[in-house]
C-alpha positions as CSV (number, residue, x, y, z in Angstrom):
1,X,14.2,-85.5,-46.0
2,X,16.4,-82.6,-44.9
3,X,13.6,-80.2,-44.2
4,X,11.9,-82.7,-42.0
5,X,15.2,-83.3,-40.0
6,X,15.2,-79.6,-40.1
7,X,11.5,-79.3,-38.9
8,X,12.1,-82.3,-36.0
9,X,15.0,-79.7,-34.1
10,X,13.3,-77.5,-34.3
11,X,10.2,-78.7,-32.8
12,X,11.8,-78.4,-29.6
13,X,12.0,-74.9,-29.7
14,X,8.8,-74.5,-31.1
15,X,7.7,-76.5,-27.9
16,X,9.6,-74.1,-25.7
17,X,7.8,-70.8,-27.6
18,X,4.3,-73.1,-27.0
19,X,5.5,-73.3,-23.3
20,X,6.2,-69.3,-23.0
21,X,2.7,-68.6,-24.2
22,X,0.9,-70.8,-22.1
23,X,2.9,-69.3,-19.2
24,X,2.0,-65.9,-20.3
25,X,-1.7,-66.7,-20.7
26,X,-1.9,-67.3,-16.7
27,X,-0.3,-64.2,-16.0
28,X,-4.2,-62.5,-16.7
29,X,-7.3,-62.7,-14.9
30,X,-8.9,-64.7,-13.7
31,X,-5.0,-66.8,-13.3
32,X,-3.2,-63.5,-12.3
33,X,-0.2,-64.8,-11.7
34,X,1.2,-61.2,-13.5
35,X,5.1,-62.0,-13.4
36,X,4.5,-64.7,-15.8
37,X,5.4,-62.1,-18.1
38,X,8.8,-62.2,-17.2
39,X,9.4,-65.6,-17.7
40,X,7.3,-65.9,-20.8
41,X,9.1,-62.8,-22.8
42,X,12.9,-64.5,-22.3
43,X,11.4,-68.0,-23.2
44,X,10.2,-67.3,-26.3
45,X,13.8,-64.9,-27.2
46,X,15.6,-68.7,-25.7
47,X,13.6,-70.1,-28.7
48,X,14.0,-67.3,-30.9
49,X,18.1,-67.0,-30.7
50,X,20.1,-68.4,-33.5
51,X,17.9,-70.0,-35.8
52,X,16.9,-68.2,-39.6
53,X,13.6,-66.3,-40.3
54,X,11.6,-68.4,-41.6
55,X,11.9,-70.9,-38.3
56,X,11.6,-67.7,-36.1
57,X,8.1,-67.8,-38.0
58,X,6.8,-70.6,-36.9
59,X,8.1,-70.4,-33.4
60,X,6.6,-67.1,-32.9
61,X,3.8,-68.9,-34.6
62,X,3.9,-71.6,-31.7
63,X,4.1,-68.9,-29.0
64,X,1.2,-66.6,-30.1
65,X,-1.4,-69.4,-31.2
66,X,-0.6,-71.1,-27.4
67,X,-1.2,-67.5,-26.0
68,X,-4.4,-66.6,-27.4
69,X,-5.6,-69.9,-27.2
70,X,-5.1,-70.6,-23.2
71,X,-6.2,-66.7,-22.3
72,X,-9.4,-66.3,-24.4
73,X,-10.8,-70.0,-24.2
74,X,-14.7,-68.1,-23.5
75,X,-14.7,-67.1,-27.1
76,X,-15.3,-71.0,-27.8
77,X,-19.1,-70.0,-26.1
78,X,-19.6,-68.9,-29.6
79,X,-18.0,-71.7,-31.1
80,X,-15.2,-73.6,-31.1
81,X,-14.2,-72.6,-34.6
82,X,-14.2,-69.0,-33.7
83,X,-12.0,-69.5,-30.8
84,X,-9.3,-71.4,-33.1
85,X,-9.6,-69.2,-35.8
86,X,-9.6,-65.9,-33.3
87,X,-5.9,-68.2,-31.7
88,X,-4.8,-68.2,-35.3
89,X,-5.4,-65.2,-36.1
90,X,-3.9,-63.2,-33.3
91,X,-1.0,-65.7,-33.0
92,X,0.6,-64.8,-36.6
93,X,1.3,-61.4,-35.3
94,X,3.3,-62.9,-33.3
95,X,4.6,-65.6,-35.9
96,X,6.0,-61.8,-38.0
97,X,7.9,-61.0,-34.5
98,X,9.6,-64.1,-34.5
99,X,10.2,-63.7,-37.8
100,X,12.0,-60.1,-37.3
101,X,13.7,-61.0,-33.8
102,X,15.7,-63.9,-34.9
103,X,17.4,-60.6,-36.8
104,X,17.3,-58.3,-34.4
105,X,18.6,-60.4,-31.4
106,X,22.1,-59.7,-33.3
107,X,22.4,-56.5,-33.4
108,X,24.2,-54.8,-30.7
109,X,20.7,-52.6,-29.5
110,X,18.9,-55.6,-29.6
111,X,17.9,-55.0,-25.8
112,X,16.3,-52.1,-27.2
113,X,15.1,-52.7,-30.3
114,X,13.2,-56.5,-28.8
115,X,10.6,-54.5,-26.3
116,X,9.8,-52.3,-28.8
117,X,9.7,-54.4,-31.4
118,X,6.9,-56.0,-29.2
119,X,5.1,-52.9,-28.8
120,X,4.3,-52.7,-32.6
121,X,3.2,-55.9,-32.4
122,X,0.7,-55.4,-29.9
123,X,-0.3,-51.6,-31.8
124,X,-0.6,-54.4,-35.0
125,X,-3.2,-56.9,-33.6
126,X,-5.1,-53.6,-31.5
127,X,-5.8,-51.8,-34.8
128,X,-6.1,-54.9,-37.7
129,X,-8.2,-56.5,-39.0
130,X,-11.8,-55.2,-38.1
131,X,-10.3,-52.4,-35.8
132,X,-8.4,-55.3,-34.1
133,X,-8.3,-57.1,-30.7
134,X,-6.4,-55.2,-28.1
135,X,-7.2,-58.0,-25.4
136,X,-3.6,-58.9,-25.1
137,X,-1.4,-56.7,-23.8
138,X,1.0,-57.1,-21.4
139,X,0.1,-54.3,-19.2
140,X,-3.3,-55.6,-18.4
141,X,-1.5,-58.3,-16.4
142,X,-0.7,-55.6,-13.8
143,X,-3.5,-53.7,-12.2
144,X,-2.8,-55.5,-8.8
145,X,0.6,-54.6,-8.9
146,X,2.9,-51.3,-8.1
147,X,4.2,-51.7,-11.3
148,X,1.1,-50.8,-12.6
149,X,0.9,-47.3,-11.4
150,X,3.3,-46.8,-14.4
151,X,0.6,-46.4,-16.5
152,X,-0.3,-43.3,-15.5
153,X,2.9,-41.5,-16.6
154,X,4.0,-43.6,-19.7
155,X,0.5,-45.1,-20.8
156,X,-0.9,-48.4,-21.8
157,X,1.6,-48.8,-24.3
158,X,4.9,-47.3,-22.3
159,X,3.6,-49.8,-19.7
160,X,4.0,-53.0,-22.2
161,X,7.2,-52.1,-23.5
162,X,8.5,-51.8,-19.4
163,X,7.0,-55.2,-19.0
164,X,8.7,-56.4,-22.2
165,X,11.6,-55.0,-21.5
166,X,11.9,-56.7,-17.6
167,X,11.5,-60.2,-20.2
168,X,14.1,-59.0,-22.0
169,X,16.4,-58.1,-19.1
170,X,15.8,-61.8,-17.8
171,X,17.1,-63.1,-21.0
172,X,20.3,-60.6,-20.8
173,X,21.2,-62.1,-17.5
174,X,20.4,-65.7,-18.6
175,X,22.2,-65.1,-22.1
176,X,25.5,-67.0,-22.8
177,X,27.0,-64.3,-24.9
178,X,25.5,-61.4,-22.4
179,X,28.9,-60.2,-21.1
180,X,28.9,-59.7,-17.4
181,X,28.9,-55.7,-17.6
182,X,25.9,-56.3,-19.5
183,X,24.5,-59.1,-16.9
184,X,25.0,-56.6,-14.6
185,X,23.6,-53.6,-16.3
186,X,20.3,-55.6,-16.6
187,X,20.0,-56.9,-13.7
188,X,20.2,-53.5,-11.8
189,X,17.7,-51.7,-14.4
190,X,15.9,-54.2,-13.6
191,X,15.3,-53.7,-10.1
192,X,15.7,-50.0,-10.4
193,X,11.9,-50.4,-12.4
194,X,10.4,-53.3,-10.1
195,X,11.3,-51.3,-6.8
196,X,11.6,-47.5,-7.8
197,X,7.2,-48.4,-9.0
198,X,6.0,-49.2,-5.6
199,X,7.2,-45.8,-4.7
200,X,4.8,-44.4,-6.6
201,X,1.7,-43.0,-4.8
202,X,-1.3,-42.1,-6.9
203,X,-4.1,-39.9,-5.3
204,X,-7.5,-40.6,-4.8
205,X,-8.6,-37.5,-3.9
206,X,-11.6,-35.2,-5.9
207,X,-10.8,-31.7,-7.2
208,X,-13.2,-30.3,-4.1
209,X,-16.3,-32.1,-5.2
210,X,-18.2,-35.5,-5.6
211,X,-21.4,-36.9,-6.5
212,X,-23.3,-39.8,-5.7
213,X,-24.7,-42.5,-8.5
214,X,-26.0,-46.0,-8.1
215,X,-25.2,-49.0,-10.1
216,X,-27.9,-51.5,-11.1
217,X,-27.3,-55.0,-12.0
218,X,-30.3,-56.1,-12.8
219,X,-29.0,-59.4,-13.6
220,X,-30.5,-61.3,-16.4
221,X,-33.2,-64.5,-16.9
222,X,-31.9,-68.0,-17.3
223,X,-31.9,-70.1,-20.3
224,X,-35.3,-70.9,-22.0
225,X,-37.1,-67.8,-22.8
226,X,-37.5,-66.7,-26.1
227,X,-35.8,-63.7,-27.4
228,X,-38.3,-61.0,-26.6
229,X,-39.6,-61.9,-23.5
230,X,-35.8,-62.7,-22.4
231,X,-35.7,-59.2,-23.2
232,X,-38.5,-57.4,-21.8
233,X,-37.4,-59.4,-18.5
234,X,-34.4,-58.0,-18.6
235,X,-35.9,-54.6,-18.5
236,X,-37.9,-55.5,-15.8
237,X,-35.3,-56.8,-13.6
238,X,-33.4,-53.5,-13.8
239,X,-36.8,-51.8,-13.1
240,X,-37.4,-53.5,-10.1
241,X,-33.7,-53.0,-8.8
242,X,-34.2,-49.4,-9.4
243,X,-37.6,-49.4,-7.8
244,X,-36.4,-51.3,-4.9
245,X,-33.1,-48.8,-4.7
246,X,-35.9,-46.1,-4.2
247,X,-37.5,-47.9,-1.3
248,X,-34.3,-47.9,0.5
249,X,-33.6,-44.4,-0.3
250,X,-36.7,-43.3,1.4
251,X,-35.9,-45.6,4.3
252,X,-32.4,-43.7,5.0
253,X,-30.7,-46.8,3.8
254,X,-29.5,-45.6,1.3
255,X,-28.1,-41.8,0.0
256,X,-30.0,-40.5,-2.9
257,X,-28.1,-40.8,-5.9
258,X,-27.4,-37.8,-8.5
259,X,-27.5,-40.5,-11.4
260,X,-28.5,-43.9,-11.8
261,X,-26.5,-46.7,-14.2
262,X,-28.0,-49.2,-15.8
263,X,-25.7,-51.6,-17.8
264,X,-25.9,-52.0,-22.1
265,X,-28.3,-53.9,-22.9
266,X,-30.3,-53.3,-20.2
267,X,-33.2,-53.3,-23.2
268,X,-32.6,-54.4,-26.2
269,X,-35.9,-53.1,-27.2
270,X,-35.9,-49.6,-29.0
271,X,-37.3,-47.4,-26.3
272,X,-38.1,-44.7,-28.8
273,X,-40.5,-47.2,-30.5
274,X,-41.7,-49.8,-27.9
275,X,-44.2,-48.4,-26.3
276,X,-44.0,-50.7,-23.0
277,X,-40.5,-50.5,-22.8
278,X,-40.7,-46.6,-22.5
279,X,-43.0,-46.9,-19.9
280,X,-40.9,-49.0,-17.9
281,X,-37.5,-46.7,-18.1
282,X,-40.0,-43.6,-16.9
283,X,-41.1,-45.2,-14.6
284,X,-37.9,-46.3,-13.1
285,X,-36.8,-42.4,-14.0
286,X,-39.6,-41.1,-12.1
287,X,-39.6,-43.0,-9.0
288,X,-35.7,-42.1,-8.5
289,X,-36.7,-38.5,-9.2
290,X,-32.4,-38.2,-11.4
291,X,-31.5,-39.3,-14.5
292,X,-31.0,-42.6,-15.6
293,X,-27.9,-43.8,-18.0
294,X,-30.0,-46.5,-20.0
295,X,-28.4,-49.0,-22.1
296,X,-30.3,-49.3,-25.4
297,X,-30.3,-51.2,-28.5
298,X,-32.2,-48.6,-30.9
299,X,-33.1,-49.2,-34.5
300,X,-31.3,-47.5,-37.3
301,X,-29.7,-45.5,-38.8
302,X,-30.7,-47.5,-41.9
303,X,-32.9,-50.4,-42.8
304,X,-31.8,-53.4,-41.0
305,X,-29.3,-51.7,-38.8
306,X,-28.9,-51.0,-35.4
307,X,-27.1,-49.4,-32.8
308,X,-25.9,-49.6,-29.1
309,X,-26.7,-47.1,-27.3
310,X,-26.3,-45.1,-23.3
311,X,-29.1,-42.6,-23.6
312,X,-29.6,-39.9,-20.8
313,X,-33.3,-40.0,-19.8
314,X,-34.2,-37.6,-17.2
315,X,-37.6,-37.5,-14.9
316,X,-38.5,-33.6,-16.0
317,X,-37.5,-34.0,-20.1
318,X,-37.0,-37.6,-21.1
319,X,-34.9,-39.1,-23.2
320,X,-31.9,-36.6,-24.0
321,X,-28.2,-37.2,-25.0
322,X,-27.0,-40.3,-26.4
323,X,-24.0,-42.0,-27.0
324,X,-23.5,-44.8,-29.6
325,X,-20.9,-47.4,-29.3
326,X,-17.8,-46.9,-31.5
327,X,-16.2,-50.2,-31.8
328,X,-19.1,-52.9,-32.4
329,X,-17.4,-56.3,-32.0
330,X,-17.0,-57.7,-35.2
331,X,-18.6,-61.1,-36.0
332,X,-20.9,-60.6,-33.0
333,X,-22.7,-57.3,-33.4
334,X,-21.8,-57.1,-37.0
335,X,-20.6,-59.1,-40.0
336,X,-17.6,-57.8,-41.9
337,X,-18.4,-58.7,-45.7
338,X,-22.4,-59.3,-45.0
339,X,-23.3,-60.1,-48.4
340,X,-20.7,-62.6,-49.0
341,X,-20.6,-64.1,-46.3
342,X,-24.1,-64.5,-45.1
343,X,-24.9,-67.7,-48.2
344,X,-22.0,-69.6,-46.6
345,X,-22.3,-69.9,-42.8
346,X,-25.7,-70.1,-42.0
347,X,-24.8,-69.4,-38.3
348,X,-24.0,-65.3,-38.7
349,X,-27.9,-65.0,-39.2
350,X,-28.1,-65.3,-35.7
351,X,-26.6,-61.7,-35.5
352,X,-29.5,-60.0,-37.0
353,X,-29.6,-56.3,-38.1
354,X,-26.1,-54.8,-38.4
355,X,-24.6,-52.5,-35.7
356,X,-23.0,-49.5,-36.9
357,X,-20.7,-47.6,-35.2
358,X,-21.5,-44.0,-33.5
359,X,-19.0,-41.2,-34.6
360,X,-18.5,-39.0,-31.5
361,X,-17.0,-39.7,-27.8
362,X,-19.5,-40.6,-25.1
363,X,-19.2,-37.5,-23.2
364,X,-22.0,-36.0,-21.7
365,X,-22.5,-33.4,-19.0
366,X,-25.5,-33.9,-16.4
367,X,-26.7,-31.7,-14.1
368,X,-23.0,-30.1,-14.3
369,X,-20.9,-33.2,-14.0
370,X,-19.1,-34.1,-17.0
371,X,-19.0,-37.9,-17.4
372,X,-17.3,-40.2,-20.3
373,X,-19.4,-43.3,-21.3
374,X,-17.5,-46.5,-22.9
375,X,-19.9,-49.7,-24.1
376,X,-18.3,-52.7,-23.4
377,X,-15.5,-54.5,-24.9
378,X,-13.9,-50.3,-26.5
379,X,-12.8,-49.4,-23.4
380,X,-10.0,-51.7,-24.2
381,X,-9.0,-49.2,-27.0
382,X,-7.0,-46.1,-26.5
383,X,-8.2,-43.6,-28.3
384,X,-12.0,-44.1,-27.0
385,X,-10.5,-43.5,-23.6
386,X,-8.6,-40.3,-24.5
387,X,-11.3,-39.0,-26.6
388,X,-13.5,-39.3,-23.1
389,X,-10.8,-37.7,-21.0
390,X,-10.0,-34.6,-23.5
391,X,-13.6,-34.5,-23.9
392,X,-13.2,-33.0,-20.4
393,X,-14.9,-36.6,-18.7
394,X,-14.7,-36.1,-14.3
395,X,-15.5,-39.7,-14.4
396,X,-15.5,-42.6,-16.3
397,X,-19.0,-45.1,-17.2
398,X,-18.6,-48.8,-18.3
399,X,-22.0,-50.0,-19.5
400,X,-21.4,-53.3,-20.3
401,X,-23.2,-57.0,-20.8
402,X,-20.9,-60.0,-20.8
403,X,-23.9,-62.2,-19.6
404,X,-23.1,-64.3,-22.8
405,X,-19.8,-64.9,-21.3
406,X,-21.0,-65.7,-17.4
407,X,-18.2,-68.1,-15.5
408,X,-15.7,-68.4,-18.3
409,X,-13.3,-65.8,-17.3
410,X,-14.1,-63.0,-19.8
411,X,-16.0,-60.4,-17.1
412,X,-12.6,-60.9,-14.9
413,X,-10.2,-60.4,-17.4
414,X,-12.5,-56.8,-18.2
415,X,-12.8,-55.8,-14.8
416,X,-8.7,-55.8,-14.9
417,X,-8.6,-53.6,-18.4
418,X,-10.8,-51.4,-16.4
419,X,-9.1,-50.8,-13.8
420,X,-5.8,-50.2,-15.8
421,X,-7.9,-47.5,-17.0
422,X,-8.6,-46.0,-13.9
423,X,-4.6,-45.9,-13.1
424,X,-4.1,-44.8,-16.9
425,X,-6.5,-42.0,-16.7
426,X,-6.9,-40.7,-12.8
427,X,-10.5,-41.2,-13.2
428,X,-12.7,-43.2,-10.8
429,X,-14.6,-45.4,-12.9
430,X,-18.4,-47.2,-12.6
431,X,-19.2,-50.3,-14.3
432,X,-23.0,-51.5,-15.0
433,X,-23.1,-55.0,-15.8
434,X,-26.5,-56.8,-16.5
435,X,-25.3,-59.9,-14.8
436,X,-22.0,-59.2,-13.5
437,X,-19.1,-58.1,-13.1
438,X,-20.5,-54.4,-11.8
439,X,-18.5,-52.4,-9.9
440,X,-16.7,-49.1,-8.4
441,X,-12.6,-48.3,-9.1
442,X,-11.4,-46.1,-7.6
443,X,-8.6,-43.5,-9.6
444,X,-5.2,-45.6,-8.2
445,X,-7.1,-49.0,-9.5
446,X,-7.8,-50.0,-6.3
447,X,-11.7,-51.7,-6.2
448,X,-14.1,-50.0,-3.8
449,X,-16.7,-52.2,-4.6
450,X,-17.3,-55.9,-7.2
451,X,-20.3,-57.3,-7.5
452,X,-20.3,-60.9,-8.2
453,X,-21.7,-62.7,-11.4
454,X,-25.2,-63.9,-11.9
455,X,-26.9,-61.9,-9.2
456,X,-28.5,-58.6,-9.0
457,X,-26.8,-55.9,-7.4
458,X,-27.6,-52.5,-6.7
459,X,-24.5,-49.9,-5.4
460,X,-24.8,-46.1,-4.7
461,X,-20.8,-44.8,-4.9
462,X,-19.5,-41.7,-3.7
463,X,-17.6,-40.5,-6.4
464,X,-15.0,-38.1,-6.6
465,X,-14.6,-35.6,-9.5
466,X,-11.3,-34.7,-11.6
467,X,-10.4,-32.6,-14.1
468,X,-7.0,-32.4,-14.2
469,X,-5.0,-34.8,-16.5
470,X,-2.4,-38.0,-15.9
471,X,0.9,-37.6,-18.2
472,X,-0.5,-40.4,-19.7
473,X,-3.5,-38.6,-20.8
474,X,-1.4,-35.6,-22.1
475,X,1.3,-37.6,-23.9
476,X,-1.9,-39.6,-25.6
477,X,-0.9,-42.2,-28.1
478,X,2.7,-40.4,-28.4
479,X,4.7,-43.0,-26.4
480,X,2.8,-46.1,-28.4
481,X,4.0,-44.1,-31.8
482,X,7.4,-43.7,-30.7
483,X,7.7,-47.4,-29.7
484,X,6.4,-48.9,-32.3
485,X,8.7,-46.4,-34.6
486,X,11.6,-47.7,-32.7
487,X,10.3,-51.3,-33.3
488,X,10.2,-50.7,-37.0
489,X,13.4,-49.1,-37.1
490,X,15.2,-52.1,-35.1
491,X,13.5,-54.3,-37.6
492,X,15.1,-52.2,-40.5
493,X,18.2,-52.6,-39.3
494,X,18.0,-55.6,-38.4
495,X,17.4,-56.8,-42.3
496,X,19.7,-54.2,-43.6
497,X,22.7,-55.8,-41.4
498,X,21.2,-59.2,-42.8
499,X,21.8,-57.8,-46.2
500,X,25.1,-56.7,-45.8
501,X,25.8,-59.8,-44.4
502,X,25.1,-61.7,-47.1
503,X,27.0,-59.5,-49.7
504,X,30.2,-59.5,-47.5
């Protein structure tokens, strides 16, 4: 009886937390209502503040289920069970920061030790389990904003815990036991960030030299067609873009591109083994007279594996460099515990051969420009991007295929990631979508051209070249290891002063 009176007050604050992570859901694409974030952070610390551990559990719980839930409702195109079990997931990382803030709200450094604290949670569910889901970071609410432009000094990471810590200077000024010297300490830093960012000015400008390369969105066939002629029309779709971008290039239309894009899975037909599907790509190559960046499923390594691929075909040699992707997805181009698994849910057959992941970074120099391909859903992990960048990328490739995922949100909330990359890393960046969203960022974040979903689209960009660094490049993943230290060492002293409590 006492634990459910326990359990009924504190539903209210559970419904509080449940509120903050809605809240905090809209402040991402395709909502992007971005200062969200700073109601969301003190709601859940309101919820948070004076209750024991094991309730800070479950109302972290309540906040990060509500989160994922109401900001990745697409995944529930796969299923409705994989979008609960994805909420659950992710939302018990959150359920172990409630658990540790209800301690660390009473220490003295709390306003410290909190937005850290939140930045190991968000290293957590980026890295475990399966490589993790780095989908929900606070920064990636913010590549409208000036705020934004932190990123290319502090980093991904440095720019979460800024976010965080704007949350957690809301709650200082709200707090009842926040002294006013405190209130206004807060309250000042606070607007020392939010106003001192817009005076930031990042530079578009190339090193001395550009090149030109062309998008294709080839967009993809409707529902209906079985699996290999859905994919051999796919291929055919980008052929004929490419074909008709030729047309216009000999016009005068259109400039003639140093490289041409096409998007992952732009065949998901093993080029080096389908004969027609060869013969499609040099054609396309040939006609354009430059290389193409085609995105290939291939077979192998092993027997019943597979991987995906951007492969450099040019018109003189053929095919030529490759770059496999590094971070599969798992549960949709692999299955984690195959063998086990596979007697049980019937459904994960549907995945076929199993992708395995490439080993190197996507960098590849053509024709003496050094660009840095990402497949896809990895460019939301750091080190892929720095690998790129150290690599010595001048510009940055998304090849990517959220055609599974048209209308539901997904390709918006990826076109923002992206551009936070572009801030992050000073690099203009060009994303190949087979059905959308394809499109050119330009190094500040800013979009020079979005295509929209479900069409084709074909885009020749002007790109400028860079080869110096951002800070944020050079520092690496040094500030998100130094935050979530300082997380981790709030949280042990936070326990230890719970300990000594409880002794005295």
């Amino acid at each position: 009886m006492d634990r459910l009176k326990a359990l009924g007050r504190l539903l209210p604050r559970i419904a509080v937390a449940a509120l903050g992570g809605a809240a905090l859901a809209f402040a991402f694409a395709p909502h992007n209502y971005p200062w969200l974030t700073i109601v969301a952070v003190p709601l859940l610390l309101v919820a948070l503040n004076g209750i024991s551990m094991k309730a800070g559990f479950l109302v972290g719980a309540g906040f990060g289920i509500t989160y994922y839930a109401v900001m990745v409702p697409w995944l529930s195109v796969i299923g409705g069970d994989a979008a609960i079990a994805l909420a659950i997931l992710e939302g018990l990382f959150y359920a172990v920061f409630g658990l540790f803030a209800t301690r660390i709200l009473r220490l003295r450094q709390w306003i410290l030790w909190i937005p850290s604290l939140w930045v190991a949670t968000e290293f957590a569910t980026a890295s475990v389990p399966f490589g993790g889901f780095p989908w929900g970071r606070l920064a990636w609410a913010f590549a409208d904003q000036p705020l934004g432009r932190l990123a290319a000094y502090v980093g991904v990471a440095g720019l979460s815990f800024v976010v965080a810590l704007l949350g957690v200077f809301v709650y200082a000024v709200l707090r009842r036991t926040s002294g006013v010297p405190m209130r206004a300490m807060a309250l000042v830093a606070g607007l020392v960030i939010v106003f001192g960012s817009s005076l930031i000015h990042l530079s578009n400008a190339s090193d001395g030299k550009t090149v030109k390369a062309a998008i294709v969105q080839g967009n993809v066939p409707g529902k209906g067609l079985e699996f290999l002629g859905r994919a051999r029309t796919v291929t055919k779709n980008h052929l004929n873009a490419t074909l008709d971008l030729e047309k216009a290039v000999q016009a005068g239309k259109e400039p003639k591109p140093d490289l041409v894009i096409w998007p992952e899975n732009s065949t998901d037909i093993d080029p080096y083994k389908d004969a027609e599907t060869r013969a499609d790509i040099e054609q396309a190559v040939k006609a354009v007279g430059v290389p193409i960046l085609v995105g290939a499923v291939t077979e192998g390594p092993g027997p019943n594996e597979r991987q995906t691929t951007g492969i450099v075909w040019d018109p003189n040699t053929g095919p030529g460099q490759r770059y496999a992707k590094r971070h599969p997805v798992p549960f949709g181009e692999y299955i984690p515990f195959r063998k086990q698994l596979l007697p049980y849910i019937k459904r994960l057959e549907m995945i076929g051969a199993q992708t395995i992941p490439g080993k190197g970074p996507g960098v590849m120099p053509i024709r003496g420009v050094t660009y840095g391909d990402v497949i896809c859903f990895e460019l939301a992990y750091d080190n892929v991007i720095r690998d790129v960048v150290k690599g010595g990328a001048q510009v940055l490739i998304v090849q990517t295929n959220n055609a599974t995922y048209t209308g539901t949100g997904q390709p918006e909330q990826q076109f923002a990631i992206t551009r936070m990359r572009a801030i992050e890393t000073g690099r203009e960046v060009l994303i190949a979508s087979t059905s959308g969203i394809s499109g050119v960022i330009r190094p500040d974040g800013t979009v020079e051209h979005k295509s929209a979903e479900g069409t084709r689209d074909v885009y020749v960009a002007d790109v400028p070249l860079k080869t110096g660094q951002t800070l944020a490049t050079k520092l690496g993943g040094w500030p998100e290891w130094v935050l979530t230290g300082l997380g981790l060492i709030g949280l042990v002293l936070a326990c230890n002063t719970g300990r000594s409590r409880r002794k005295g």
